[in-house]
PDB file of N, CA, C and O in Angstrom:
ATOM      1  N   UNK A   1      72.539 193.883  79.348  1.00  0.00           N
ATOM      2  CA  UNK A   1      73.902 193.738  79.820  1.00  0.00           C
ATOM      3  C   UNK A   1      74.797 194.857  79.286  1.00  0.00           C
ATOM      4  O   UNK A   1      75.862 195.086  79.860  1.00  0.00           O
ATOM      5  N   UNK A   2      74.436 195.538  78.264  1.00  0.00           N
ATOM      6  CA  UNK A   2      75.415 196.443  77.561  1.00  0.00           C
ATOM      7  C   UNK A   2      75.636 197.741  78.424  1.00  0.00           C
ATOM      8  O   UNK A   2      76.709 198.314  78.609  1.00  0.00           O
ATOM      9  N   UNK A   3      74.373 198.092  78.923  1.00  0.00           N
ATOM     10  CA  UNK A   3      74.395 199.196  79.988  1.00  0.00           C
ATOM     11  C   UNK A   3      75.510 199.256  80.935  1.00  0.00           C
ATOM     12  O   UNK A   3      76.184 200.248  81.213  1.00  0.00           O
ATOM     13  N   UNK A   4      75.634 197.864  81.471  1.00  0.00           N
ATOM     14  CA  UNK A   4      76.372 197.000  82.789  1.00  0.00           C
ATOM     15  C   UNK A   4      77.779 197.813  82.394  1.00  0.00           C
ATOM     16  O   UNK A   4      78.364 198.769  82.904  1.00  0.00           O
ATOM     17  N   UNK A   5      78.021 196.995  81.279  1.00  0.00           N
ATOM     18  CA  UNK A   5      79.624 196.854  80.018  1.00  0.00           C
ATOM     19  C   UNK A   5      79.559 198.310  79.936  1.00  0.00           C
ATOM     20  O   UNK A   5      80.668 198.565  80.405  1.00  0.00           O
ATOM     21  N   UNK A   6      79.037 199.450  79.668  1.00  0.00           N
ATOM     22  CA  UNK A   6      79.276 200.962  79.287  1.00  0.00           C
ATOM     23  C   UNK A   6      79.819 201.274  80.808  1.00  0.00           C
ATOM     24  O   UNK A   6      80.964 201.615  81.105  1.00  0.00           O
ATOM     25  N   UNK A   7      79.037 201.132  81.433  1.00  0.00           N
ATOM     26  CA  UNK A   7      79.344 201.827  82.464  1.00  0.00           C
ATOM     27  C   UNK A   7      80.438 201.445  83.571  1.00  0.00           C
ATOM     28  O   UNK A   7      80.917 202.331  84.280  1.00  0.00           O
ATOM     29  N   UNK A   8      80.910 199.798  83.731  1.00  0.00           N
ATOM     30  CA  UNK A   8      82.165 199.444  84.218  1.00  0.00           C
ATOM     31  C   UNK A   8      83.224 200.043  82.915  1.00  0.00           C
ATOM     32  O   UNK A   8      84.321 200.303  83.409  1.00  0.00           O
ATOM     33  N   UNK A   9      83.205 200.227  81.943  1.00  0.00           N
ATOM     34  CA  UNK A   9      84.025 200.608  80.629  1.00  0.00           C
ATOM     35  C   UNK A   9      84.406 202.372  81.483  1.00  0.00           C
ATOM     36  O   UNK A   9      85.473 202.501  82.083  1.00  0.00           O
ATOM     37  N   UNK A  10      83.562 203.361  81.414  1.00  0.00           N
ATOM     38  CA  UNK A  10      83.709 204.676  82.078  1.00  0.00           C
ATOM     39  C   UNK A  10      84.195 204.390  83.157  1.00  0.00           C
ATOM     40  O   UNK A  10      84.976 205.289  83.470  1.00  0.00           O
ATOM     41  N   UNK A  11      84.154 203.605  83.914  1.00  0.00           N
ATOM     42  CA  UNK A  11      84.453 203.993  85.288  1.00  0.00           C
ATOM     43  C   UNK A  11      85.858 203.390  85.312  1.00  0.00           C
ATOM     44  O   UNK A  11      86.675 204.051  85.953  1.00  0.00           O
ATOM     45  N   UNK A  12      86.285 202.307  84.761  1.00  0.00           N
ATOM     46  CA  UNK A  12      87.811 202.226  84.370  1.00  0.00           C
ATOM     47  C   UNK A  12      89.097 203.080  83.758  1.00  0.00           C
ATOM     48  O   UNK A  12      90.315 203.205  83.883  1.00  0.00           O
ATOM     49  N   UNK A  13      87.934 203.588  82.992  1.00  0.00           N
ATOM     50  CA  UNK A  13      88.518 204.653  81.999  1.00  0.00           C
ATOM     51  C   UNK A  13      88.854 205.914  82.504  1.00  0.00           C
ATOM     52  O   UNK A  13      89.837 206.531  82.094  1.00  0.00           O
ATOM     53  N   UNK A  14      87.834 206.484  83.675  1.00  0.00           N
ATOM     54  CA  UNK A  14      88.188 207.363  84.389  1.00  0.00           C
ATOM     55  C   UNK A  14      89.251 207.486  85.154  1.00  0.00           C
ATOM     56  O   UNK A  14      90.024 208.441  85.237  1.00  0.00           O
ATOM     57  N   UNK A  15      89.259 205.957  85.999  1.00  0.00           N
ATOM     58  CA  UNK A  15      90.168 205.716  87.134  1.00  0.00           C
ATOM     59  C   UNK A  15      91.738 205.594  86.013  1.00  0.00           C
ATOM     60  O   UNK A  15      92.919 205.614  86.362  1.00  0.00           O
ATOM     61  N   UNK A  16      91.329 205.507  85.057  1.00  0.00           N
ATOM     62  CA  UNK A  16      92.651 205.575  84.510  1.00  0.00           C
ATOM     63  C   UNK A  16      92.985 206.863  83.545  1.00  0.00           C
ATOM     64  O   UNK A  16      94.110 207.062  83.088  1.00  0.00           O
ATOM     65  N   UNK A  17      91.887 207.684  83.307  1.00  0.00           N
ATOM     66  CA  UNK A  17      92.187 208.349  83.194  1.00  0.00           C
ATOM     67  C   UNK A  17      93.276 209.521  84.533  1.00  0.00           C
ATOM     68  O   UNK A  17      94.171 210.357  84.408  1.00  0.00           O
ATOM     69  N   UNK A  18      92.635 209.013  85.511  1.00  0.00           N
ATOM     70  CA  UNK A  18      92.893 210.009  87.044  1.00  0.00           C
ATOM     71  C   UNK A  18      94.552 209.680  87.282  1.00  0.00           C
ATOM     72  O   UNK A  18      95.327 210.473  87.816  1.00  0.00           O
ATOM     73  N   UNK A  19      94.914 208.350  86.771  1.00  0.00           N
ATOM     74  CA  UNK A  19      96.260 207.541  86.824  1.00  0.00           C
ATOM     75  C   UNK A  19      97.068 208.686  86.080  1.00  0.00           C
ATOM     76  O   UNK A  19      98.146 209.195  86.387  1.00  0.00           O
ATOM     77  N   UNK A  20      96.182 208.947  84.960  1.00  0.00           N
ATOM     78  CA  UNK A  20      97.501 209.934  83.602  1.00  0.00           C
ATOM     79  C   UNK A  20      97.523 210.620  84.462  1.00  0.00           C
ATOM     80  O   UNK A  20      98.657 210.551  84.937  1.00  0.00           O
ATOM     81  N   UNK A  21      96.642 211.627  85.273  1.00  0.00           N
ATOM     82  CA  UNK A  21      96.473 212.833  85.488  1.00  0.00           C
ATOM     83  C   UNK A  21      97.861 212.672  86.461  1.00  0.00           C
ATOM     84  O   UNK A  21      98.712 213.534  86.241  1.00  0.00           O
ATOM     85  N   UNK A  22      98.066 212.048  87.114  1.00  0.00           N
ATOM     86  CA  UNK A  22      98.563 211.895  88.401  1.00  0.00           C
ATOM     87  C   UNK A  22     100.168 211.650  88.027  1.00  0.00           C
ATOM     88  O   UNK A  22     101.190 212.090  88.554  1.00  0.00           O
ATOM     89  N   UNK A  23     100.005 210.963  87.150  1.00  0.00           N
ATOM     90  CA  UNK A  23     101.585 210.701  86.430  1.00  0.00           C
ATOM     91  C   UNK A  23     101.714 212.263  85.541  1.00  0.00           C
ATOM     92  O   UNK A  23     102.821 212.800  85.485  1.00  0.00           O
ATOM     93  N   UNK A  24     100.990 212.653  85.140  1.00  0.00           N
ATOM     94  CA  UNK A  24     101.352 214.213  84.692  1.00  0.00           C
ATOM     95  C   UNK A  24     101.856 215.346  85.374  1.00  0.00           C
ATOM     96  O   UNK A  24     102.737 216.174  85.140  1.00  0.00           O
ATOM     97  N   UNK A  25     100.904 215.112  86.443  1.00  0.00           N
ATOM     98  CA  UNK A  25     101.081 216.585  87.627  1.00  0.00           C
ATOM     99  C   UNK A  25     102.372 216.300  88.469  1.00  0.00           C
ATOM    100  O   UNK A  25     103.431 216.918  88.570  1.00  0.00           O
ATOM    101  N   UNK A  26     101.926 215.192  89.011  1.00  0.00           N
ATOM    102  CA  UNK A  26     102.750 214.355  90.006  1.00  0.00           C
ATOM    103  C   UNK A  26     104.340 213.613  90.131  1.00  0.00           C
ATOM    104  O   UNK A  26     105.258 213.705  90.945  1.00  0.00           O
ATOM    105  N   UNK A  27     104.114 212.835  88.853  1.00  0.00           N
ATOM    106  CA  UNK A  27     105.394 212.092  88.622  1.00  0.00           C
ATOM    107  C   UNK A  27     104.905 210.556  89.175  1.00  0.00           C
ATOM    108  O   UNK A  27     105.757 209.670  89.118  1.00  0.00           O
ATOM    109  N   UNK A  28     103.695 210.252  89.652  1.00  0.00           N
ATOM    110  CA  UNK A  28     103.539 209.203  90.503  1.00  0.00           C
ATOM    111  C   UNK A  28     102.358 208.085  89.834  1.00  0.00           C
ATOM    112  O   UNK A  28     101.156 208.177  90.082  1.00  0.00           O
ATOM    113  N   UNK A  29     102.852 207.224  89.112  1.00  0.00           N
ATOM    114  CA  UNK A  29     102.244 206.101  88.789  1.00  0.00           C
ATOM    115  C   UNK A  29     101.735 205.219  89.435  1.00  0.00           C
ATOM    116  O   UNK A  29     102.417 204.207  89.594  1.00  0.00           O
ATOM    117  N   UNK A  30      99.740 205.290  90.318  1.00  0.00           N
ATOM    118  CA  UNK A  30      99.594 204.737  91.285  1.00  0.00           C
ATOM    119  C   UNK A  30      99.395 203.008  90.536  1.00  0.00           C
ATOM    120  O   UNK A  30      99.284 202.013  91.253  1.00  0.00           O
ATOM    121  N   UNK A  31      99.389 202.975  89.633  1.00  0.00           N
ATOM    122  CA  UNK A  31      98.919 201.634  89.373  1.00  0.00           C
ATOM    123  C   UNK A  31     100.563 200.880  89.001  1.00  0.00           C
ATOM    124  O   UNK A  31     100.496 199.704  88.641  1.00  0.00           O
ATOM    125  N   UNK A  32     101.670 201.368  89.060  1.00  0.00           N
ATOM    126  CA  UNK A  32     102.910 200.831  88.918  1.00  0.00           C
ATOM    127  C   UNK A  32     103.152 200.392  90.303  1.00  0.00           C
ATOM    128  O   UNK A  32     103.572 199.260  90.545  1.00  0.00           O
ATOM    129  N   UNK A  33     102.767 201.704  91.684  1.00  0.00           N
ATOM    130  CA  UNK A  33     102.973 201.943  92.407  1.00  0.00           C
ATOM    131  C   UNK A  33     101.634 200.336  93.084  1.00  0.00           C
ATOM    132  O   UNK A  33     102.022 199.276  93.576  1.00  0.00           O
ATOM    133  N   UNK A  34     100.982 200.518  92.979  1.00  0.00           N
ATOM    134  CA  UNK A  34     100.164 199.067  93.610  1.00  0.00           C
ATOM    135  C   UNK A  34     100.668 197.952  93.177  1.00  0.00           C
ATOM    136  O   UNK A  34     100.972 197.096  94.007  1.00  0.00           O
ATOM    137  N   UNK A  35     100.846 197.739  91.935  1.00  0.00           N
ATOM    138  CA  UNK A  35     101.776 196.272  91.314  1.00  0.00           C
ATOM    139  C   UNK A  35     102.384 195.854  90.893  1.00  0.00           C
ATOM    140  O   UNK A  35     102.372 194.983  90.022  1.00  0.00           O
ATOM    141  N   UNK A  36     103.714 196.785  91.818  1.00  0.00           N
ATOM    142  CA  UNK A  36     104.974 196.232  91.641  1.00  0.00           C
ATOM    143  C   UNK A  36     106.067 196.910  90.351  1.00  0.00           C
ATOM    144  O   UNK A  36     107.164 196.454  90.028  1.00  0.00           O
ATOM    145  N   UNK A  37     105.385 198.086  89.789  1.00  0.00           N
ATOM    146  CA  UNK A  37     106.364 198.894  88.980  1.00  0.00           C
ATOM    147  C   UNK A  37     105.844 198.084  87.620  1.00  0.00           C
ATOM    148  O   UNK A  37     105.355 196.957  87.543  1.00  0.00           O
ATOM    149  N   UNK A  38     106.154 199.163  86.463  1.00  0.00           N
ATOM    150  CA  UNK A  38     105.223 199.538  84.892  1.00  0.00           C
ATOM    151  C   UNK A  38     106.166 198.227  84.416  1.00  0.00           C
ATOM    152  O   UNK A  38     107.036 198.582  83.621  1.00  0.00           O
ATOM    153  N   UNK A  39     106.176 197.484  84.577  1.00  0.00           N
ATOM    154  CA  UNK A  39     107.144 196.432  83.786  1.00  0.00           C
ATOM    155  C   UNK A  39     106.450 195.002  84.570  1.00  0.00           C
ATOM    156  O   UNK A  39     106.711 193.915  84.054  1.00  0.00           O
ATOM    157  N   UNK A  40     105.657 195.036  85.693  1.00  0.00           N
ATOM    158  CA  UNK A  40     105.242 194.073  86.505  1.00  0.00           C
ATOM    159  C   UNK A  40     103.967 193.465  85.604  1.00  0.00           C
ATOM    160  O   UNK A  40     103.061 194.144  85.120  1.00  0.00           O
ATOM    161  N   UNK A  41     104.143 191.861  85.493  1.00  0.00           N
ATOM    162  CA  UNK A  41     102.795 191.359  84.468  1.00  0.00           C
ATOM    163  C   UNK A  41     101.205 192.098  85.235  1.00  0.00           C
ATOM    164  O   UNK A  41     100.204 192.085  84.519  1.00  0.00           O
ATOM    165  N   UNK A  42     101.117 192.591  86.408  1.00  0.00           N
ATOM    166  CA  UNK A  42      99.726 192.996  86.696  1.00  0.00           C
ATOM    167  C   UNK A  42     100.010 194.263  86.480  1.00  0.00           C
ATOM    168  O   UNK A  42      99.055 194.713  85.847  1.00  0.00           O
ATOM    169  N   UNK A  43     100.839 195.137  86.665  1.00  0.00           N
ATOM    170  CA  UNK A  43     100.532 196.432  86.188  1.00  0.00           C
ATOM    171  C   UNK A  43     100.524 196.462  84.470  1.00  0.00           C
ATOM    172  O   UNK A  43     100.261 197.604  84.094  1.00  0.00           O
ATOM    173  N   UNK A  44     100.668 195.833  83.713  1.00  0.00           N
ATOM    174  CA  UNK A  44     100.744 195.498  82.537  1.00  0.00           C
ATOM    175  C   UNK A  44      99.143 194.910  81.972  1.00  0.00           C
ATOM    176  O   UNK A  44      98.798 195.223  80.832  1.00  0.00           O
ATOM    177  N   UNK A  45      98.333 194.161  82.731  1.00  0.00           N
ATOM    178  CA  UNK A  45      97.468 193.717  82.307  1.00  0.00           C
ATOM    179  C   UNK A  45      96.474 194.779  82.816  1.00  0.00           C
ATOM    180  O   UNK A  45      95.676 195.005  81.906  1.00  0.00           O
ATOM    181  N   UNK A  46      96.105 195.788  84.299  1.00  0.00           N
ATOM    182  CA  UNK A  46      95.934 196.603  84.480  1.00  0.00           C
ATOM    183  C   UNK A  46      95.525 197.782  83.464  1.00  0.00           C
ATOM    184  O   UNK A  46      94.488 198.444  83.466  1.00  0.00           O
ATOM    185  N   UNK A  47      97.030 197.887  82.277  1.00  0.00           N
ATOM    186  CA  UNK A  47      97.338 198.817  81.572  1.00  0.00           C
ATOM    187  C   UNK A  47      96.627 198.733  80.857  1.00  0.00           C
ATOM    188  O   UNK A  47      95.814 199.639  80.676  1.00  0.00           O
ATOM    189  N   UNK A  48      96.627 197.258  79.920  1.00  0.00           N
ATOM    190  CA  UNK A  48      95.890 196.555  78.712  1.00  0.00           C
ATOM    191  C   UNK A  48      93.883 196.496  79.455  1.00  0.00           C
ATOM    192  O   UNK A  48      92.964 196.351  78.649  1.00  0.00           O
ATOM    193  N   UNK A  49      93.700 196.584  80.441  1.00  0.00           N
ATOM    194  CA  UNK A  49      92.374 196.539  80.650  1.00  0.00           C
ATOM    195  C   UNK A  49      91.993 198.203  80.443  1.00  0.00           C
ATOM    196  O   UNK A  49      90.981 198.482  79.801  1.00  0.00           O
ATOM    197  N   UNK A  50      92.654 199.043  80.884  1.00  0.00           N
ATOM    198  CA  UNK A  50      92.376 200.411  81.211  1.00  0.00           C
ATOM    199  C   UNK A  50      92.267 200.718  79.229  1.00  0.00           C
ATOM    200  O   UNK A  50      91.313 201.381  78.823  1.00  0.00           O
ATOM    201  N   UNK A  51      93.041 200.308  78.469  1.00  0.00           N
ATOM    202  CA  UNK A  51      93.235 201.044  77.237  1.00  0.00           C
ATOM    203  C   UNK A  51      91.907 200.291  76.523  1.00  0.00           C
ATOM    204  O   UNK A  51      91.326 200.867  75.603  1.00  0.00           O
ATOM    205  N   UNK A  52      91.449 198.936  77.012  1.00  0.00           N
ATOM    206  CA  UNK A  52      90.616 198.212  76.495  1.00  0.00           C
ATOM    207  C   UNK A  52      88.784 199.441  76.551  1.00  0.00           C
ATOM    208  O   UNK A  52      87.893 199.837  75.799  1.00  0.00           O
ATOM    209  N   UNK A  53      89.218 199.521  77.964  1.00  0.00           N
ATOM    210  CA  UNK A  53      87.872 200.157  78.495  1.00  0.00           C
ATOM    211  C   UNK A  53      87.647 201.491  77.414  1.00  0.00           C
ATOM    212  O   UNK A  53      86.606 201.869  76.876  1.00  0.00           O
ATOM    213  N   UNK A  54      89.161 202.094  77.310  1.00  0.00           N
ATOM    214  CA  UNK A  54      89.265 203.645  76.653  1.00  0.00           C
ATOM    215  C   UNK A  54      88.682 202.936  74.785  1.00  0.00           C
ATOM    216  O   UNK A  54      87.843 203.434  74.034  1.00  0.00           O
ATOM    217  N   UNK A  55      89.250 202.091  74.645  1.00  0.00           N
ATOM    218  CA  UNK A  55      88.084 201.897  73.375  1.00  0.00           C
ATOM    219  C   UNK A  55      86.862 201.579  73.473  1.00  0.00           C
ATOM    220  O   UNK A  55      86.356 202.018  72.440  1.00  0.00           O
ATOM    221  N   UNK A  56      85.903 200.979  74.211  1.00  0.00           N
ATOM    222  CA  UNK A  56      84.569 200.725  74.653  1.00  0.00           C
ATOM    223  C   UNK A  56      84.200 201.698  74.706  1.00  0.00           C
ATOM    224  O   UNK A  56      83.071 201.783  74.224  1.00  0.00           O
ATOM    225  N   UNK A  57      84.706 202.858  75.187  1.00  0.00           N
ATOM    226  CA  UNK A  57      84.054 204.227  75.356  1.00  0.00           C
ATOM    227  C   UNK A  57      83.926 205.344  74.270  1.00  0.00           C
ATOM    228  O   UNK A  57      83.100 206.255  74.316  1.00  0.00           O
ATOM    229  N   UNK A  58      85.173 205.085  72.949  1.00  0.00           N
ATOM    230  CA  UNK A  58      84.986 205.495  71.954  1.00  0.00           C
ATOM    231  C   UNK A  58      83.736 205.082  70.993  1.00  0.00           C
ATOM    232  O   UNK A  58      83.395 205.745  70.013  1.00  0.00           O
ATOM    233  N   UNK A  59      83.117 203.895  71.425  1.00  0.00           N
ATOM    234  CA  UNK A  59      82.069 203.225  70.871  1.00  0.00           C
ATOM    235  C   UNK A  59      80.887 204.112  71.279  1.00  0.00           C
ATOM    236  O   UNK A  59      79.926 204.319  70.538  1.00  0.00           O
ATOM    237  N   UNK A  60      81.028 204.617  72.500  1.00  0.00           N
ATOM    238  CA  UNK A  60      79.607 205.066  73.109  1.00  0.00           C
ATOM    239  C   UNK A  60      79.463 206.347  72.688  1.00  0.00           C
ATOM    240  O   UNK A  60      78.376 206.889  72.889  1.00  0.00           O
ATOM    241  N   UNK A  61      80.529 207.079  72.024  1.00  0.00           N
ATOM    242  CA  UNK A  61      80.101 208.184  71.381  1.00  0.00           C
ATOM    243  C   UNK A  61      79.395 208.241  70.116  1.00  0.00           C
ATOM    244  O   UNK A  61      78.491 209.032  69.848  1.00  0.00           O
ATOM    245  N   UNK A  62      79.973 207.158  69.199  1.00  0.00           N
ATOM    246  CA  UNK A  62      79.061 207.378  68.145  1.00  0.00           C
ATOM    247  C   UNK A  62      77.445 206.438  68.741  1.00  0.00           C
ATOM    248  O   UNK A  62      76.365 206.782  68.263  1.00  0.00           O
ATOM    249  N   UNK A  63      77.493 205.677  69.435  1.00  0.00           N
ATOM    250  CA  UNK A  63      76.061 205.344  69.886  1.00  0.00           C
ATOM    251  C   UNK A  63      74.921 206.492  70.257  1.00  0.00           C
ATOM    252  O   UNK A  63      73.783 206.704  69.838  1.00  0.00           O
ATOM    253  N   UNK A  64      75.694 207.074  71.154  1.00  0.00           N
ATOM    254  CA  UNK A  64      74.914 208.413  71.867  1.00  0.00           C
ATOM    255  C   UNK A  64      74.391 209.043  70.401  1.00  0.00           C
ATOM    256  O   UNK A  64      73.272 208.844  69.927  1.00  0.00           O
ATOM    257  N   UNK A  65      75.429 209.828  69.808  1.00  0.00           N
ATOM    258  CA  UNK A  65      74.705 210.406  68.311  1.00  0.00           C
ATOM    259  C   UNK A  65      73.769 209.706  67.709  1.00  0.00           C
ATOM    260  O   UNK A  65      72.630 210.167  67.635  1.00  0.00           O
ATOM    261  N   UNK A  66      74.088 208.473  67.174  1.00  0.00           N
ATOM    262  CA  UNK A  66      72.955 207.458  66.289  1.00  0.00           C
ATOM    263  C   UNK A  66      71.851 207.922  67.219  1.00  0.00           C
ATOM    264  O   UNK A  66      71.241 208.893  66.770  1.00  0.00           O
ATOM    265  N   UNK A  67      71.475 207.523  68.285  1.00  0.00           N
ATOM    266  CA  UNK A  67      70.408 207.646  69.136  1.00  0.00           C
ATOM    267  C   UNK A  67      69.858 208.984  69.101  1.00  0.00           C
ATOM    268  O   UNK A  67      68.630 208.912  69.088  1.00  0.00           O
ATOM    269  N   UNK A  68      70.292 210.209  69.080  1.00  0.00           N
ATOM    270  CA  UNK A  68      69.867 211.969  68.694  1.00  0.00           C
ATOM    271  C   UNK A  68      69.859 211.854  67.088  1.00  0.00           C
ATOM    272  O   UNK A  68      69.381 212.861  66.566  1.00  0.00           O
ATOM    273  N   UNK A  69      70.112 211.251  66.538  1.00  0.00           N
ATOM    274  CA  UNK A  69      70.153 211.514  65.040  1.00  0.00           C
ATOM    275  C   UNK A  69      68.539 210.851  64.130  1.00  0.00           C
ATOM    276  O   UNK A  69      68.043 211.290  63.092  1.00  0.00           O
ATOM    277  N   UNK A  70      68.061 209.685  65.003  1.00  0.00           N
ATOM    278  CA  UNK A  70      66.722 208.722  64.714  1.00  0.00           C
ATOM    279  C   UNK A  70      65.738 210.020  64.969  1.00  0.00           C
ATOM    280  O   UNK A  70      65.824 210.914  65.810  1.00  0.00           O
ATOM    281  N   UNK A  71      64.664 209.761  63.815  1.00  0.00           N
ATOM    282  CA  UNK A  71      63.804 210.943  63.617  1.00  0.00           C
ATOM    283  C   UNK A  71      62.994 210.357  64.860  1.00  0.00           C
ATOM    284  O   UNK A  71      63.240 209.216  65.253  1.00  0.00           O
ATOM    285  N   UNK A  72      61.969 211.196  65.511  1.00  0.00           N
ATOM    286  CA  UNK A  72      61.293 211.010  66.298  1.00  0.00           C
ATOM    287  C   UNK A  72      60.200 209.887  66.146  1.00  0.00           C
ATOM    288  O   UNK A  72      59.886 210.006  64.962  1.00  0.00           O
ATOM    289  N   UNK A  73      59.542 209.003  66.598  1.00  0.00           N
ATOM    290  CA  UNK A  73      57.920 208.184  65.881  1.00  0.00           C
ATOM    291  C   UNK A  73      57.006 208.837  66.483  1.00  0.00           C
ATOM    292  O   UNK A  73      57.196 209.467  67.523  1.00  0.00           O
ATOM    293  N   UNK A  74      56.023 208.755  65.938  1.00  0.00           N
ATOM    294  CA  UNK A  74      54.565 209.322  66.984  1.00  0.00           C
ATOM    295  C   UNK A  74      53.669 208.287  66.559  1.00  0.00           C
ATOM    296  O   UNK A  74      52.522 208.243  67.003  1.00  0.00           O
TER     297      UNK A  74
END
């Protein structure tokens, strides 16, 4: 199941990463803009899922290393 959890985690994280991008370049907050403006309880929980995912993914970096760091078995 953890595979499942990494990889809905990135793909949130992206799509919210693509959100900053867009509020950077743009001025245009699509996820305010779908529910109802940055103060609306779903663009708010939205927010809190997207920042949730962005820590899940800080996890998978030190995983990835541990995993290159284990000496080889033969």
């Amino acid at each position: 199941m953890m595979p499942i959890l990494d990889r809905i985690a990135l793909i949130v994280a992206a799509i919210g990463g693509l959100n900053w991008g867009s509020i950077g370049l743009f001025g245009f907050d699509a996820v305010a803009w779908l529910f109802g403006g940055q103060g609306a309880i779903l663009s708010r929980i939205v927010y809190v899922v997207v920042a949730l995912a962005a820590l899940w993914c800080i996890s998978l970096v030190f995983r990835v290393r541990d995993t290159f760091e284990q000496p080889e078995e033969m």
